[in-house]
C-alpha positions in Angstrom: -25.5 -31.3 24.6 -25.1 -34.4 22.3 -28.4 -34.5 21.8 -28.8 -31.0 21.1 -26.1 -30.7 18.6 -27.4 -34.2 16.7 -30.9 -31.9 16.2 -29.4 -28.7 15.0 -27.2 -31.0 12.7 -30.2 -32.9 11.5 -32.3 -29.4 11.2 -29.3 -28.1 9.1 -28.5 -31.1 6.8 -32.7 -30.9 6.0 -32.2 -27.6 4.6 -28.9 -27.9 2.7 -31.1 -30.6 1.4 -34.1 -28.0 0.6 -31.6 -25.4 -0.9 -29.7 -28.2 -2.8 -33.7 -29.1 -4.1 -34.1 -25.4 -5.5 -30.4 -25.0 -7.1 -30.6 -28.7 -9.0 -34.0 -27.0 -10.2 -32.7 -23.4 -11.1 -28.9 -24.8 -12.2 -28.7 -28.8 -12.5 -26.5 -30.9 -10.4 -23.1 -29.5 -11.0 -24.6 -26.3 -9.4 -25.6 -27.7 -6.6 -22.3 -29.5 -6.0 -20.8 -25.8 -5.7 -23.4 -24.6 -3.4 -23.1 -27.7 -1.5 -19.0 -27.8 -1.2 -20.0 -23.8 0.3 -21.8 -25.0 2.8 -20.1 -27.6 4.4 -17.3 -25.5 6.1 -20.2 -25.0 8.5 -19.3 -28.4 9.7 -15.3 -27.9 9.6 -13.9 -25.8 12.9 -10.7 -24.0 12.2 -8.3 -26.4 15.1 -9.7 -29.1 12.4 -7.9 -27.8 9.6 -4.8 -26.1 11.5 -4.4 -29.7 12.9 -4.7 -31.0 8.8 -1.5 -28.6 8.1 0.1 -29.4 10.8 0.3 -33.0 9.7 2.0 -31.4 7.0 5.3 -30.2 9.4 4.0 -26.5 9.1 3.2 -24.8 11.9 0.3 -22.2 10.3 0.3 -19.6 13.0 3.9 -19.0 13.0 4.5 -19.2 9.4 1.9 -17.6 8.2 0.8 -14.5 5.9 -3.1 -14.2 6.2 -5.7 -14.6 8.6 -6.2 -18.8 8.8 -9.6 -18.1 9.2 -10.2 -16.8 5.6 -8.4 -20.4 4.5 -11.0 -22.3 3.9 -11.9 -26.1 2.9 -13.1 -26.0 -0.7 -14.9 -29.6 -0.8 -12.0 -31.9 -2.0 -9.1 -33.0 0.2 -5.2 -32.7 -0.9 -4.7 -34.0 -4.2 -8.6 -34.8 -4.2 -8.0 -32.9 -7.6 -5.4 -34.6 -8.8 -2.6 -32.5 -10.4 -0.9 -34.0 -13.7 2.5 -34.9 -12.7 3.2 -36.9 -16.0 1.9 -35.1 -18.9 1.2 -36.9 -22.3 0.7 -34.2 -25.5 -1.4 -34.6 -28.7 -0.7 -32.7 -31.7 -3.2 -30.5 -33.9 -4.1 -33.7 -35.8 -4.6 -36.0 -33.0 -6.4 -33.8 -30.5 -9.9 -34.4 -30.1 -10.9 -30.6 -29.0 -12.2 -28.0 -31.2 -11.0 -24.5 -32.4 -12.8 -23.1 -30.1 -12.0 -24.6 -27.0 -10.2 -22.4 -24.5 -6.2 -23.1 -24.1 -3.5 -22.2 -21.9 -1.0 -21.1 -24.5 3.1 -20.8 -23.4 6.4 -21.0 -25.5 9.9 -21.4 -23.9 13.0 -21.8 -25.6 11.5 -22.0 -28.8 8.7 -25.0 -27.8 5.3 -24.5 -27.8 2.9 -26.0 -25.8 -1.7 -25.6 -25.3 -3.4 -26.7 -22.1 -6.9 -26.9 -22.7 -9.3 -25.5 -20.3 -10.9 -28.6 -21.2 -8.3 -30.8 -18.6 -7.7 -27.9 -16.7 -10.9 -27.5 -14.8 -10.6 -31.4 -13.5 -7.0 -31.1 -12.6 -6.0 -27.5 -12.2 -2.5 -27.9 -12.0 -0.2 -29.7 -14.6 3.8 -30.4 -13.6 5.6 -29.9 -17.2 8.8 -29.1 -18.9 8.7 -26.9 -21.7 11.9 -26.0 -23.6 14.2 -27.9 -21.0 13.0 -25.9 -18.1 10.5 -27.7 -15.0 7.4 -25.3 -15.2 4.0 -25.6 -13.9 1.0 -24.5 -15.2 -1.9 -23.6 -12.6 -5.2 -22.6 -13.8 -7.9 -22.0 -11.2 -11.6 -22.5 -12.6 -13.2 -20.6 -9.7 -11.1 -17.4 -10.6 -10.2 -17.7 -14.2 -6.7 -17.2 -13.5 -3.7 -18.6 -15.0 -0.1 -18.1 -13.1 2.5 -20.9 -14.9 5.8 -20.8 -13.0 9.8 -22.4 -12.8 9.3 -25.4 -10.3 12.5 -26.7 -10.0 13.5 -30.2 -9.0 9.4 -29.8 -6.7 6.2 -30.6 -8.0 3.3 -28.6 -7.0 -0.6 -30.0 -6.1 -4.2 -28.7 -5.2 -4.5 -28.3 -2.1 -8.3 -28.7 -1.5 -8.3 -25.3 0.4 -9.2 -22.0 -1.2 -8.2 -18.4 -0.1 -10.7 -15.6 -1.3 -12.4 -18.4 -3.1 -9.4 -18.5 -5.3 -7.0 -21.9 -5.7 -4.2 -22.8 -2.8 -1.4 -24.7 -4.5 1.3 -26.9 -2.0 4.7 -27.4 -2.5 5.3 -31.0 -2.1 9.1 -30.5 -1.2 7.6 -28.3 2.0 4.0 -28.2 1.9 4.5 -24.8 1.7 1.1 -23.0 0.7 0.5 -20.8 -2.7 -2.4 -18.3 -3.5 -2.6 -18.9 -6.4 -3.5 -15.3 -7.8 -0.3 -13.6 -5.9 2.0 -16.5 -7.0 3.2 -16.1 -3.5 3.5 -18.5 -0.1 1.2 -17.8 2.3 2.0 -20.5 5.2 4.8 -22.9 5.8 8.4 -22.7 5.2 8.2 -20.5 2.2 5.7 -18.3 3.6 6.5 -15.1 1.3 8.6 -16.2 -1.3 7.8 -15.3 -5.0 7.4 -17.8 -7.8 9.3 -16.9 -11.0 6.3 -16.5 -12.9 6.7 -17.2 -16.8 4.6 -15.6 -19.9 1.3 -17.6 -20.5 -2.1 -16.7 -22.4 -5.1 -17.2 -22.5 -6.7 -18.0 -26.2 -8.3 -20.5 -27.9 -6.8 -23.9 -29.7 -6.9 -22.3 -33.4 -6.1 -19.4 -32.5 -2.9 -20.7 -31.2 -2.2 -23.5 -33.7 -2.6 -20.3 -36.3 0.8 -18.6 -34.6 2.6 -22.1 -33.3 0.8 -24.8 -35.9 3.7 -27.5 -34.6 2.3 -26.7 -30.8 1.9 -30.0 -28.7 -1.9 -30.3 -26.8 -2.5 -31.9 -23.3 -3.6 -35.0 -24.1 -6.9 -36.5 -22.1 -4.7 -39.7 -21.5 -4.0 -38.6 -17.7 -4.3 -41.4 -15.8 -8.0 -40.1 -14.3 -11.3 -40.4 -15.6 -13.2 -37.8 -15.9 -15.7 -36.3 -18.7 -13.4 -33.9 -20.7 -15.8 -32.7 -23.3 -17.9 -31.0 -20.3 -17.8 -28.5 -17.9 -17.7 -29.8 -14.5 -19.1 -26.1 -12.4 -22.6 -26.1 -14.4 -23.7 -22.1 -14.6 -20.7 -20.7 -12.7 -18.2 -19.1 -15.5 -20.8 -16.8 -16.6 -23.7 -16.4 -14.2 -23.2 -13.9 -10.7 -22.9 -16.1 -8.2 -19.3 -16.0 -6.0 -19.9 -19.2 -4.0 -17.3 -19.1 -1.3 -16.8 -15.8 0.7 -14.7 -12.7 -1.4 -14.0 -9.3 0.5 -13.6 -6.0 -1.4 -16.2 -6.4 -3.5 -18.2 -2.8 -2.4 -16.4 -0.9 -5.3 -16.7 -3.3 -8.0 -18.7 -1.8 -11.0 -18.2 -4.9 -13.4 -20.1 -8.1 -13.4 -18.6 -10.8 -11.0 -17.4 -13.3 -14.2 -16.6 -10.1 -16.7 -12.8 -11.0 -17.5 -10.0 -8.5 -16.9 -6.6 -8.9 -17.1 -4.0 -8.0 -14.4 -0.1 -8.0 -13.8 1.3 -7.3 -10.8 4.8 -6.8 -9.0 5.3 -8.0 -5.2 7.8 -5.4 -3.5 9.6 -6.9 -0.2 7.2 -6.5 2.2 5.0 -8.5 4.0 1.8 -7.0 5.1 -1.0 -9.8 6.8 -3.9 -10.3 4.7 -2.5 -7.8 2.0 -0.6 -7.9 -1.7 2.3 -5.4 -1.1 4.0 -4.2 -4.5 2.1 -2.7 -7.5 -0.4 -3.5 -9.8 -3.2 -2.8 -12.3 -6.1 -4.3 -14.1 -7.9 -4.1 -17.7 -10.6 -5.2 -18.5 -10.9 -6.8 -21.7 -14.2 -5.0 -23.3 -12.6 -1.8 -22.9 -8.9 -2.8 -24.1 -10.4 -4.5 -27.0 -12.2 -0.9 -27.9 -9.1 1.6 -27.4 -6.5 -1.5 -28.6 -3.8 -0.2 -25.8 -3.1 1.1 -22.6 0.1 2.3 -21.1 0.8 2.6 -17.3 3.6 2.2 -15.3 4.5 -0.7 -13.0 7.0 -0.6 -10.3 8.3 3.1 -11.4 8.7 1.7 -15.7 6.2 2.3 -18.0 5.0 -0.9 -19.7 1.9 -1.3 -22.2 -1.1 -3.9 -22.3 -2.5 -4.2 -25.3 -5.7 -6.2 -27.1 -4.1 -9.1 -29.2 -6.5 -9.6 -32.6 -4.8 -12.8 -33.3 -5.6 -14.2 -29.8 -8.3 -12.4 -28.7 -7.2 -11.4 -25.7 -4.7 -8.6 -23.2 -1.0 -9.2 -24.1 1.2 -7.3 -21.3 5.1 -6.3 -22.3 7.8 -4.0 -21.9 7.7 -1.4 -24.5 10.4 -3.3 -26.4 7.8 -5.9 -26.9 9.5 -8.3 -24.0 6.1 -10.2 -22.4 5.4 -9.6 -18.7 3.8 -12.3 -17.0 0.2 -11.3 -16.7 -3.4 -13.5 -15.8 -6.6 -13.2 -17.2 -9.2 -13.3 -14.1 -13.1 -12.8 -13.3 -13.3 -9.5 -12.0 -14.1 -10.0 -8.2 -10.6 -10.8 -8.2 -8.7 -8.4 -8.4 -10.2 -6.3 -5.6 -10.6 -9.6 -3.6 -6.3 -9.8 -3.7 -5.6 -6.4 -4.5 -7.8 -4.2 -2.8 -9.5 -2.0 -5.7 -11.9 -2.7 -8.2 
């Protein structure tokens, strides 16, 4: 039997060394990093990774929202992308990215503050205060989507496993475990619970030192090394590829990377596998065409509407009063709330 499984390993490692030959050809190396962090939960059995949470003091099948078998090992181990727990800012003068670099944009309590997407893809996940309250700012490169949150007296990490090929966050008071794109816990102690989500955009750097010109910037002095002038996923924001499995994909009449935005409402309960609440989506080339849309959400009417000044979907009351709202590729919204 030993023998047996040492052949169909070796027979299997030849040809994710084959396939990893074709993608550094058709994508260069960072593409075949993704490929290669897919197919590697071949090699990981599911008690394996129940027995890696339970090292955390969570029992996952008795506190848990989703089928385990859809949480999967994204490549890196915990905090194998390392979350910025002690921020240092820049200003417009000292930053070294461009106008056009892609931010995270949020003002509370009068301060502003940019996360470029720059330091987000290596880290993901930046523990802040902004405006005297404990937020943090999550940003998940393989689904676009941005969900910044009160924290409290806890910090939050990467968890190295991914749900519908989306980010898992952890609680490090609990090791509870986030979805990311729900903003909800999904195993552990606060399996269920909400995060208070707070208003953040998506835009680029001058567009938001052109509304908040005093802004502070993430500064590239985190403590990590890591090439922040490039794009650590090679092809993958704009080509078609999903690398890790995504249900609910049959409907979906957009390309996989167009970019939507959604805001949604969780309701109290608690369906497996399923978002239970209200939501909706809009889809940035068509909201930049008809300038707004109104809908309602949870039984009020609210309004998204196309933001010249940051090029992108603003979502608020319709006394102007932002909602929290994420940009996202499109798989994603059916992938976590079941239509395209």
């Amino acid at each position: 039997m030993k023998v047996t499984r040492q052949i169909a390993i070796g027979g299997l490692s030849a040809a994710v060394l084959l396939v990893g030959a074709a993608v550094v050809q058709a994508g260069g190396w960072d593409n075949f990093k993704l490929q290669y962090y897919s197919l590697t939960r071949i090699f990981h059995d599911q008690g394996r990774e129940l027995g890696d949470l339970r090292k955390q003091n969570v029992d996952p099948e008795a506190t848990t929202r989703i089928d385990l078998t859809q949480l999967l090992d994204g490549g890196p181990p915990k905090d194998g992308i390392p979350s910025i727990d002690e921020p240092i800012f820049d200003t417009a003068a000292t930053t070294p990215f461009q106008a056009d670099d892609l931010v995270v944009g949020m003002v509370i309590n009068g301060e502003a503050k940019a996360y470029p997407f720059n330091v987000l893809n290596w880290h993901e996940i930046v523990n802040d205060t902004v405006g005297g309250v404990n937020v943090t700012v999550s940003y998940c490169p393989l689904c676009d989507t941005i969900v910044a949150f009160e924290r409290g007296d806890t910090t939050f990490g990467v968890s190295g496993k991914l749900y519908q090929s989306c980010l898992v966050m952890y609680d490090r008071a609990d090791d509870s475990l986030y979805a990311q794109p729900w903003a909800e816990g999904i195993v552990g102690p606060a399996v269920n619970q909400t995060l208070e989500r707070l208003p953040a955009v998506k835009t680029t750097l001058g567009e938001w030192l052109a509304q908040h010109p005093d802004s502070q910037i993430l500064s590239t002095q985190t403590g990590h090394q890591r090439d922040y002038q490039g794009y650590p996923y090679g092809t993958y924001y704009t080509d078609d590829q999903i690398i890790f499995p995504v249900r609910g994909q049959e409907g979906r009449s957009l390309h996989p990377k167009a970019i939507v935005s959604y805001v949604w409402e969780a309701d109290g309960q608690t369906p497996r596998d399923r978002f239970s609440g209200d939501s909706h989506s809009f889809v940035h080339n068509e909201l930049r065409q008809v300038g707004q849309q109104q809908v309602e959400l949870a039984g009020r009417p609210i309004r998204a509407r196309w933001d010249e000044s940051l090029s992108t979907v603003v979502v608020e009351e319709l006394d102007g009063t932002m909602i929290p709202s994420t940009t996202a590729f499109a798989f994603v919204y059916p992938a976590f709330y079941g239509t395209p």
